[in-house]
Each structure stands twice: as C-alpha cells, then as structure tokens.
N, C-alpha and C positions, 0 to 999 in steps of 0.2 A: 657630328650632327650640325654641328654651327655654319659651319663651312657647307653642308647641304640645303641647310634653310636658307642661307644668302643666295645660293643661285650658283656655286663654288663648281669644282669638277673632282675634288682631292676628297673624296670620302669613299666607305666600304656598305657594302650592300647593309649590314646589320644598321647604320645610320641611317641611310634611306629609310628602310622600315622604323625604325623608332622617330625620323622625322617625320615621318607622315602620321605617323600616332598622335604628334604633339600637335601637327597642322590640323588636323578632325580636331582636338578638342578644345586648341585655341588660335582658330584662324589668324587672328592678329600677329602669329608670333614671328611673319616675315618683316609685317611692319614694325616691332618690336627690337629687331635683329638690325633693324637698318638706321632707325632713331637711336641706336646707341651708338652705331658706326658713326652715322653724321654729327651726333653730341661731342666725338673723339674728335672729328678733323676740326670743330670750333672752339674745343676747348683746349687742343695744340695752337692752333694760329693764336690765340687769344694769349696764351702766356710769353707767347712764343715776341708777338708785336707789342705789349703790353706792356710786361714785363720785363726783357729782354732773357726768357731761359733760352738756353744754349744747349740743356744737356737731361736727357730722360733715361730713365728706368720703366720698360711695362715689360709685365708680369702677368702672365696669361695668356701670351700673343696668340696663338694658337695657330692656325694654318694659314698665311699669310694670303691676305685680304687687300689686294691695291684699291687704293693708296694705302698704302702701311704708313703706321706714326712714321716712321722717319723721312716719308715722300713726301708729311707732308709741312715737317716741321723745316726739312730742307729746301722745301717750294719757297719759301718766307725768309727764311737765316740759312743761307747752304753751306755754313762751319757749325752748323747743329750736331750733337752726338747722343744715340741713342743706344742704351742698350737693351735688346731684349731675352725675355725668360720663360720657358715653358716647363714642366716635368713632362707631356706627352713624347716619347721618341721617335711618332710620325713627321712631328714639324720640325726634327733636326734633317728632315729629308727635304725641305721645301726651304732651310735657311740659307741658303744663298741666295732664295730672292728677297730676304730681309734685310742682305748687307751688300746690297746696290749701292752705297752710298755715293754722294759727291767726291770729287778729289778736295774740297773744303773738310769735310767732316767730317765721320768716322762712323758705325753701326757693328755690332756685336752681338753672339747668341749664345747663351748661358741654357744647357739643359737643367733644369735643378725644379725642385717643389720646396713650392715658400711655406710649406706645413712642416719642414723637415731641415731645410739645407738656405745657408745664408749666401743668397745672392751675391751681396755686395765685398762678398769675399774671396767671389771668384777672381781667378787669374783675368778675365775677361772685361769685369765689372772694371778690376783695379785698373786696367790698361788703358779704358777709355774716357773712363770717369774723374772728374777731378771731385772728391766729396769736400776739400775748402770752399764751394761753388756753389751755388745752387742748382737745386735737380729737381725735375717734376716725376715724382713717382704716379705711375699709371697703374689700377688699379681699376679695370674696365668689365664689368660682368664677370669678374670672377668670385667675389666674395659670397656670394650666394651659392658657391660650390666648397667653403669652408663654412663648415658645421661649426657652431659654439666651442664642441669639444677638442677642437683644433688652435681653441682661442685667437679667433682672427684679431678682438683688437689688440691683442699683447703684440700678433707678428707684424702691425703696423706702425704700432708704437716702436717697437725694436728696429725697423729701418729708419722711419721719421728720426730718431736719437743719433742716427749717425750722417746726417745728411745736413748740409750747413745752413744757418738761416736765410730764411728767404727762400726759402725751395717750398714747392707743390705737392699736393695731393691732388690728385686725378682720379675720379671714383665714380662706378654708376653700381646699380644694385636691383638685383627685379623684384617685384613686392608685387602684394596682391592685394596691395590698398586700393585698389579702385577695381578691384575683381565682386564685385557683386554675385556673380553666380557660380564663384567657388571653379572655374577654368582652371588655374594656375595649380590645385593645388590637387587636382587630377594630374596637369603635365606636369609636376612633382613627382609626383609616383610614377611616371615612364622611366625619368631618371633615375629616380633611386632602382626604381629595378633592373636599370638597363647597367648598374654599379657606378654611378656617380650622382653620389648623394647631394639634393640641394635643400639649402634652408632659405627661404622665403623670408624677408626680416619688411618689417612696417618701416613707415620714417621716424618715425623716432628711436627705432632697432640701428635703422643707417646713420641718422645724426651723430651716434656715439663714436662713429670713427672718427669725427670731423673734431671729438675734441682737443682743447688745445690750440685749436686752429682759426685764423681767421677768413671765415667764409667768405668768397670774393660776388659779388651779387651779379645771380638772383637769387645767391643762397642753393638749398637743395629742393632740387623740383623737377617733375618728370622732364626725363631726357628731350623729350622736342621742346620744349619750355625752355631751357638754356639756350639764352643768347642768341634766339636763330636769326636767322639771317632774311628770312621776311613770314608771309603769314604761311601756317602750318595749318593743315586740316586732319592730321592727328588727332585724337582724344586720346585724353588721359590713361581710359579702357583700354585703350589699343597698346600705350607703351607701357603701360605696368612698369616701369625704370624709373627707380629715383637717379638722379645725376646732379655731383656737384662739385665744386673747385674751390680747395683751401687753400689759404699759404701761412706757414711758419712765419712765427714771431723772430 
C-alpha cells in the first residue's frame, strides 16, 4: 500500500483498492507518505555531516523507494554501511536494489520482524556492523504498525542496549494530533481490516521512545517541521507525523 500511495509500480491489485480507501478518506495521505520520506533523506544527511555516522540499521524498509537510506547516506560518506530489515517476503524480491552500494561501503538485507526476531544477531547485521561504533537505528513509520501488546518500547530499548554510545535513533510516527475530523482513525480501520493493525499514539504516546535519550533539536515535531530545507507549505493536518532524532548518552 505504501509503495502505491507514493506513485511506486511494485504493489497487487488488493493494495490499489485499499489505497484508494485510504486516498477518499484522507486525501493528504500522499503528502503524508512524502513528508516522511523527505524527513528520512534530512535526518540521514544530517547525522550523517553532523555527526560523522558511518553506519545504520532501518527496520521497516519496505519496498525499496529511490533514494533508499543508503543512496543517500552514501551521496554524503560513500564508506557508509547500512543495514536493512523487513518481515514482508515481497521486498526480499526487490533487495538487490537495496544493496547497490558503493565499492567504499557495504549494504545488507535481513528478512526478520522486530516483534519476534533479533536483528542485530543476524549473520548479516554481524557482518556489516561494527556495534563498538555508533549506529543510527531507523525506525521510520513503522511503530504505529506495533501495537502496545507487542511492547514497542521494550523492542527499542533492547537494540538501543546493544548499540554503542553515541548512536541514533531515527523515528517518525503517525498520530492524529492535529486530525480534528477524526480522518485517520477511519483509515485505521482499512488497515486493521485489511490485517495490519495500526495504533495511532499522540506526542506524548511518541516522546516515550525517545527516553533516555538526548533529543537533537527541533526536538519531535511534525515531519515537515524537521530541519527543512526551506519553507514548506505543508500543514500540520496534512502530515499527521511526528518525527524526531535522538542520540545516546
């Protein structure tokens, strides 16, 4: 479905119809889909010059969307290494356009679901990751497809513990803090009926990931709001995403 609201070619009829469900009852939610993508390439360039990271984990990558994190972490540092993870078995059919990488770097694709199965202990993770190093876990629109009962923030806290200081968190989240007419929690229900359950969390539901951590500013604030890159004619309404960027102590 994601991959069809961006404009993509890699989806099956049954996504078409359920994104066009979601398009009828919340028009914005192309520009929602795109304000999180463009929040990713500023919040990679950003750690990436900033800070000097070298080396990611995202989780959720889903059907690879050019520029991918590592086009464009390697546009900036091209000995960047990234690895990415999905539990979908479609996007192990489209990962070999994820691990283009440069002859500097390295990229990687781990099937696994972070409800169930430890990433960072994959043959794959261990191969390209240094964890004495810092790493920016990516964590982009997916948390809002892990229910409470899946306890998202214990599975954040459990990679954050194994990742060296000075590494990142990379997070967006869709909320329906500025949904005034109750949109989002209609295209809630497409989801959950179509079997992928989403939980909607406020900002201060999102803030809890970030604990422990030192928020790097503007703090967390809807996705076109971070750090853009000139003026944005977005509203708030339209991106329903909080997004924000921590780093370890």
């Amino acid at each position: 479905m994601y991959d069809y609201i961006l404009g993509g070619k890699d989806w099956f009829p049954v996504d078409k119809e359920a994104g066009e469900q979601v398009k009828k009852i919340f028009p914005h939610v192309v520009t929602q889909a795109r304000a999180n993508r463009d929040y990713m390439h500023r919040a990679v360039r950003h750690v990436v010059r900033e800070f000097g990271v070298r080396q990611f984990l995202d989780i959720g990558t889903g059907i690879p969307t050019a520029p991918n994190l590592h086009q464009v972490a390697q546009e900036v540092a091209p000995e960047s290494r990234v690895v990415y993870a999905d539990h979908d078995p479609l996007v192990l059919e489209y990962a070999s356009a994820l691990m283009q990488s440069t002859p500097e770097g390295r990229t990687a694709y781990v099937q696994a679901d972070v409800r169930r199965d430890s990433v960072l202990d994959s043959h794959e993770a261990r191969e390209v990751l240094d964890l004495d190093r810092p790493v920016a876990l990516s964590l982009l629109a997916l948390l809002h497809f892990v229910p409470d009962e899946h306890g998202p923030q214990e599975i954040i806290r459990s990679m954050l513990d194994r990742l060296a200081p000075g590494s990142f968190l990379l997070l967006s989240h869709a909320t329906a803090d500025f949904d005034d007419e109750g949109h989002l929690e209609r295209v809630k229900k497409v989801y959950d009926e179509s079997g992928t359950p989403v939980q909607l969390r406020t900002k201060a539901e999102t803030e809890v990931f970030f604990e422990g951590l030192e928020m790097i500013d503007p703090g967390l604030v809807p996705a076109h709001r971070w750090r853009p890159d000139g003026p944005s004619t977005i509203s708030d309404a339209e991106s329903c995403i909080w997004a924000g960027v921590a780093r370890m102590p």
